[in-house]
N, C-alpha and C positions, 0 to 999 in steps of 0.2 A: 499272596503278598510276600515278598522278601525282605526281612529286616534290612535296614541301613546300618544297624552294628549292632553286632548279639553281647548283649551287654547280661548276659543270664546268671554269672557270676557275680555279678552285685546288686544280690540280694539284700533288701532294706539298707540301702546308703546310700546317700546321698550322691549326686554327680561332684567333682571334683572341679569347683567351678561352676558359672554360669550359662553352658556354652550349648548350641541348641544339638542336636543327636540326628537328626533328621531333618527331610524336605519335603514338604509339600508340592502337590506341581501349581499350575497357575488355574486352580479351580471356576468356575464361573460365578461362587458367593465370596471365593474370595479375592476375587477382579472385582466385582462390579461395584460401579458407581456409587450406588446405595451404602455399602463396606467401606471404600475408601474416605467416602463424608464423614461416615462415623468416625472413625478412626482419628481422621485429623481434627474432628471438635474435641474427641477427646485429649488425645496427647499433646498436654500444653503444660507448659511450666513444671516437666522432668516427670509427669505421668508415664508409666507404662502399662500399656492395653494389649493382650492378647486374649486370642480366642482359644478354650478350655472345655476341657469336658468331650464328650460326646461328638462334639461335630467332629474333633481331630480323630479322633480315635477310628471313626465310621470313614474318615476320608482317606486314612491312613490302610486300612481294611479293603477299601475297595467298593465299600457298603453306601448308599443313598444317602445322605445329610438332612436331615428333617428341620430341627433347631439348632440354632444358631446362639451358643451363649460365648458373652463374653466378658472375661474379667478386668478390671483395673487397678491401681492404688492410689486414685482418686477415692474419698471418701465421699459417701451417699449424695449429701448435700451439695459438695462440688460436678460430681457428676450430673448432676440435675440443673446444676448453674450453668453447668458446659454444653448442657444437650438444647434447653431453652434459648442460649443466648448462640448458639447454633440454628435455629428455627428450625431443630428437630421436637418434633412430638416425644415428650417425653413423660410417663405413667407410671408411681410409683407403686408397683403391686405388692411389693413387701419391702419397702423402705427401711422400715426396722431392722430388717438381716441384711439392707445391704442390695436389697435388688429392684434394681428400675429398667419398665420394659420401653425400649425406644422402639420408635416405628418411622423408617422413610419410605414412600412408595411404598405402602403396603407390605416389606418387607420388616418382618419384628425382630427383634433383640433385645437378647436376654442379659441384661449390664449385671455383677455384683460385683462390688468391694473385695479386695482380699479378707479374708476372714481366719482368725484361728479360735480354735475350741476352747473355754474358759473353762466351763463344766458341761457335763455331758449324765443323764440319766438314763440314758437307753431308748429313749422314746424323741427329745427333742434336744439340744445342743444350745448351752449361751454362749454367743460369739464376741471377741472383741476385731476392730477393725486393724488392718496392717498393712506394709507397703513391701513385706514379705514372701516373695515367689515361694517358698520352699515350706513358709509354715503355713500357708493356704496350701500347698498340695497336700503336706503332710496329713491332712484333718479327710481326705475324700478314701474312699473306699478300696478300690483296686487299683493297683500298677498302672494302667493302660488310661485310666480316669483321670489317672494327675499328669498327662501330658498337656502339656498348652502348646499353642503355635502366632507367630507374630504375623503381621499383613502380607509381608512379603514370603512369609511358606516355611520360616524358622522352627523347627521342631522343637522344645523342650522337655528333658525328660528322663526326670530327677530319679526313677525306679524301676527303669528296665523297664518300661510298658511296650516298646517299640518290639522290642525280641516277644515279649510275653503274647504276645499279638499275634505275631508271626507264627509261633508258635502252638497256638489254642493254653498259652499258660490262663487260669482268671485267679490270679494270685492277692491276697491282701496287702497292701502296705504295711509295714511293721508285723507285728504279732496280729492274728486273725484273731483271736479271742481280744482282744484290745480294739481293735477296728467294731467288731462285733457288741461290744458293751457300751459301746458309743451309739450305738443306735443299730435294736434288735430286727428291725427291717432288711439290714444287709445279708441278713440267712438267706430271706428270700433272692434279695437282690441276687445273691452268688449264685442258685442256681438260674435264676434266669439268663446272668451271663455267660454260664456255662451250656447253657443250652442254645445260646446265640452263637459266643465267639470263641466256646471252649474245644477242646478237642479230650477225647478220654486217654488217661482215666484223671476223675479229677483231682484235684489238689488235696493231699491227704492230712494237712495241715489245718485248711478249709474246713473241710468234712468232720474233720476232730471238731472244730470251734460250733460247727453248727449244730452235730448231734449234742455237744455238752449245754450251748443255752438255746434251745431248740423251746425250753418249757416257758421261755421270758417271750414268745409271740401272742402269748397271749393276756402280753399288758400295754398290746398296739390298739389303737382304734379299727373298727371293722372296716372303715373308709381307705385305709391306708393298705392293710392286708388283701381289700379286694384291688384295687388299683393295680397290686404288684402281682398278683395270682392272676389276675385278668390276661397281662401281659405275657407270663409263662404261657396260659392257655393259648398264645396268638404265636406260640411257635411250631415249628415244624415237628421239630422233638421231643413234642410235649409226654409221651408215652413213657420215655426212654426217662424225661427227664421227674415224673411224679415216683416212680420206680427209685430213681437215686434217691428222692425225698424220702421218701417210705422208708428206704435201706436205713435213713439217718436219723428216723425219728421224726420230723419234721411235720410229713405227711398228716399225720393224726395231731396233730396241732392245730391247722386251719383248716383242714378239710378231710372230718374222720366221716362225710359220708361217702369216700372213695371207695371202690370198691375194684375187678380187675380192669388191666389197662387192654385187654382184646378188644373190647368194642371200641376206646379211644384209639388204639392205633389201628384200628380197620378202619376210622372214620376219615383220617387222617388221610390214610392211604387214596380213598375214595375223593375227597376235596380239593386232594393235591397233584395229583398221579392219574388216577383211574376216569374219571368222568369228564367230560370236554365239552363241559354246558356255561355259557357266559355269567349265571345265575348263582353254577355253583362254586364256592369257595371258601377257603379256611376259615372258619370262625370262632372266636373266642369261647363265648356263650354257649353254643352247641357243642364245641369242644368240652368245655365243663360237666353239661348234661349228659353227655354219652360218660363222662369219667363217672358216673354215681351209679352206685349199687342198684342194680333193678330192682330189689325189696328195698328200696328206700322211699320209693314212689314219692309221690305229689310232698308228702310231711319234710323229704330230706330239702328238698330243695325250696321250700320257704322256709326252714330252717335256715340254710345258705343265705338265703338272700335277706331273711332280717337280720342274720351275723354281719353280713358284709354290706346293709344297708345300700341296698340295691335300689336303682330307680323305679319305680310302677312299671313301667315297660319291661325292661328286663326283668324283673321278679314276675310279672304274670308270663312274660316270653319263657321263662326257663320253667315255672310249674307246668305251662302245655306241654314243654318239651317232655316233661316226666314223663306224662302219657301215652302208652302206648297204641300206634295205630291200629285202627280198627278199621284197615279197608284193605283189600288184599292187592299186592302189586297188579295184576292180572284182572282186576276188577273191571264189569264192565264201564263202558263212558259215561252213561247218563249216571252212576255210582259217583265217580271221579266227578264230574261236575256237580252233582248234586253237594261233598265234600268241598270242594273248591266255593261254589258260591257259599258254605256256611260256615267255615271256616278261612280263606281266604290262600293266597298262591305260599304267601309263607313259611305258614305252619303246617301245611301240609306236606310242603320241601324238608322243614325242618325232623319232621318225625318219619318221613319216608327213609330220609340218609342216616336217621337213626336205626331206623326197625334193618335197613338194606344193613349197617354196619355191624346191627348183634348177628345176622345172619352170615355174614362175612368173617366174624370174630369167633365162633362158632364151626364154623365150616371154610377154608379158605377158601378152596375150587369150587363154587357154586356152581351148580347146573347152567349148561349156557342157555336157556329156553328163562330160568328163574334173572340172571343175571341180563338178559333182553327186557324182561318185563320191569325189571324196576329202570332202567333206559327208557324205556317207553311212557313211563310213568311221569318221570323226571321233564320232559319232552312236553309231553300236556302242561305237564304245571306250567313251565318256562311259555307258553306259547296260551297260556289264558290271558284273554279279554273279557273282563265283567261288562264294557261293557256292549256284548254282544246280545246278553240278554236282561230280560225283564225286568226292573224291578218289583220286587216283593208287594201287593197290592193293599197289605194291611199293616197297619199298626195298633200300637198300644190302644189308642182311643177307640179304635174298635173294637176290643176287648172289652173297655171299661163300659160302653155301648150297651153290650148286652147283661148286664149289672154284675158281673167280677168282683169286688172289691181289688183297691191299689193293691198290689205286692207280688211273691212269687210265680202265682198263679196265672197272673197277666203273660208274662215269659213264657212260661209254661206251654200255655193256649198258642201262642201266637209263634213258638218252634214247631206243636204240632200239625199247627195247618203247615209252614213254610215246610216243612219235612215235607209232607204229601204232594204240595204246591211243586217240590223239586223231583219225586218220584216222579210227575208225570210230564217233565221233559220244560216246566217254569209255562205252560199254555195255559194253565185256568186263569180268567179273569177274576175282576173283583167282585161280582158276586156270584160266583161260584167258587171264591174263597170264605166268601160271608158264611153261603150254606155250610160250607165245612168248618168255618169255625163256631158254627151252632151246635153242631153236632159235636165236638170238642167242649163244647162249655158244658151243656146237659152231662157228657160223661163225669167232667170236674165237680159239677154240683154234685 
């Protein structure tokens, strides 16, 4: 993308005037129908509405537009009066600061109020309401953030965001230790947007504010920290960019069970670049798990996820991942399905690209016979059907059947038959699972 005016020399000041800096072309969210409605129930009696944030910034880049927010200096309650008496659907999901989500044709938007910062502790921000362009940009984080744009494609853009852009600048508004103390979440933010839209080396200014309050990350909620760490993980650069974290201190703040980034950028390399399976691709989660010390095992990574209050899925998804496979790329088939039916196509994908990536992290040039076989391997998983074969002919009750008591033990019994039951190809029926799970019980007694 080529700036429309390198405005690089004015640094933290204001534009000189109100006048917009840029254009927009005639996007298709910002034609359509759904947009224009909104727009005109808004602007009525000397409101002004533009869209802010993120969307300009991604549209301005070149980048895909996801959300759609947009600002006004209509206050909460009139926007709400304007969007209902519009017969637009309109949802106050944080009314208190300011922000109501419209919905036309299924298409959402993100309304808030101009807003500027009363007080500020690090963690959450009191807002009062204003009809103020320049002290609502002022309170948002980076350069490229406080661009707005109006229906017609009007750029705004009060701090050089348009050059900074162009350029890979991820610069803070005003003083970065100032932006930073208003809420210690934007350390993280900065690298993630230097891992997005940055270009090296980073901002030396930046870097200073984050190594100096790098130690106040850890008076965030675990909720908030993983959200934003989740999001680093889901970029391309994640290697390059735990590395810059590390350099700055940061690192060992939210994530001291990191340990080297060889296996994370082998994995990378592999998800992104290297294998051409529709299955497989970049992931968050897995990205995270390859970054952990392999003496961290199983304890680091429910450590992580009760820090970062993780959902059950993904906390039990990332402890399997700790684990190291125990099935050789090269294994025979009936191995490989016997794995597959007991564990499932996932996790077995998941720990395959892990074990293929310390191997790869380790040794670049693999053997091309070794580097076939985990191809091959990859290949079955993608092309399993459970259900082509059997299911499992026992359960629980027939454990408890042959007098078990409830608990471990039941499990226990009833993997050792299924274990045998898949050694021999999932053909024994049900009672010739019964006699084997008799023989299993007597060994348990």
């Amino acid at each position: 993308m080529s700036p429309t005016v390198d405005r690089s020399d004015l640094y933290d000041v204001e534009s000189q005037g109100d006048a917009p800096m840029g254009k927009l072309p005639p996007l298709p969210w910002l034609t359509a129908p759904e947009t224009i409605e909104l727009f005109e129930s808004l602007q009525v009696d000397g409101a002004t509405v533009r869209f802010v944030g993120g969307c300009v910034r991604d549209a301005l880049a070149n980048r895909p537009v996801n959300d759609l927010d947009v600002a006004t200096s209509s206050p909460p309650d009139v926007t709400m009066e304007l969007l209902e008496r519009a017969g637009i659907r309109a949802i106050p999901t944080g009314i208190e600061h300011g922000t109501i989500t419209a919905v036309i044709n299924g298409q959402t938007y993100q309304i808030t109020t101009l807003r500027e910062d009363v007080a500020t502790d690090g963690r959450r921000a009191t807002v009062t309401f204003t009809n103020d362009w320049f002290a609502d940009a002022r309170r948002r984080d980076f350069t490229f953030n406080a661009m707005t744009a109006t229906l017609q494609g009007d750029v705004y853009d009060p701090y050089g965001g348009i050059a900074d852009l162009a350029y890979g600048r991820v610069r803070f508004i005003g003083k970065a230790v100032d932006r930073i103390t208003e809420d210690y979440l934007r350390i993280l933010r900065f690298f993630r947007f230097q891992a997005t839209h940055g270009r090296p080396p980073a901002n030396k200014d930046a870097l200073s504010a984050c190594r100096q309050l790098a130690g106040n990350l850890n008076t965030l909620s675990g909720e908030r920290v993983r959200d934003e760490m989740m999001r680093i993980f889901a970029t391309v650069g994640i290697a390059d960019t735990l590395l810059l974290m590390r350099g700055e201190g940061v690192l060992e703040q939210v994530l001291p069970e990191a340990g080297d980034v060889g296996r994370l950028r082998a994995l990378v390399w592999l998800t992104t670049r290297a294998i051409k399976l529709d299955s497989v691709a970049l992931d968050p989660l897995r990205n995270l798990a390859a970054s952990l010390s392999v003496d961290q095992g199983t304890n680091g990574a429910d450590a992580i996820a009760t820090r970062w209050k993780m959902s059950g899925k993904n906390r039990s998804r990332l402890i399997q991942m700790a684990i190291t496979l125990d099935l050789e790329a090269d294994a025979p088939r009936a191995s490989i399905n016997k794995y597959l039916y007991a564990h499932g196509p996932d996790l077995l994908r998941d720990r395959a690209l892990l074990q293929w990536a310390t191997e790869v992290g380790m040794e670049a040039r693999l053997p091309a016979e070794r580097t076939a076989a985990w191809i091959a391997l990859l290949e079955v998983i993608e092309e399993w059907d459970p259900s082509t074969f059997p299911p499992f002919p026992l359960n629980g009750e027939d454990v408890l059947a042959l007098g078990i008591a409830p608990g471990p033990r039941v499990g226990e019994a009833l993997n050792q038959v299924k274990d045998w039951w898949c050694e021999g190809g999932f053909k024994a029926d049900s009672d010739a699972c019964l006699e084997k799970l008799e023989e299993v019980a007597d060994r348990l007694d």
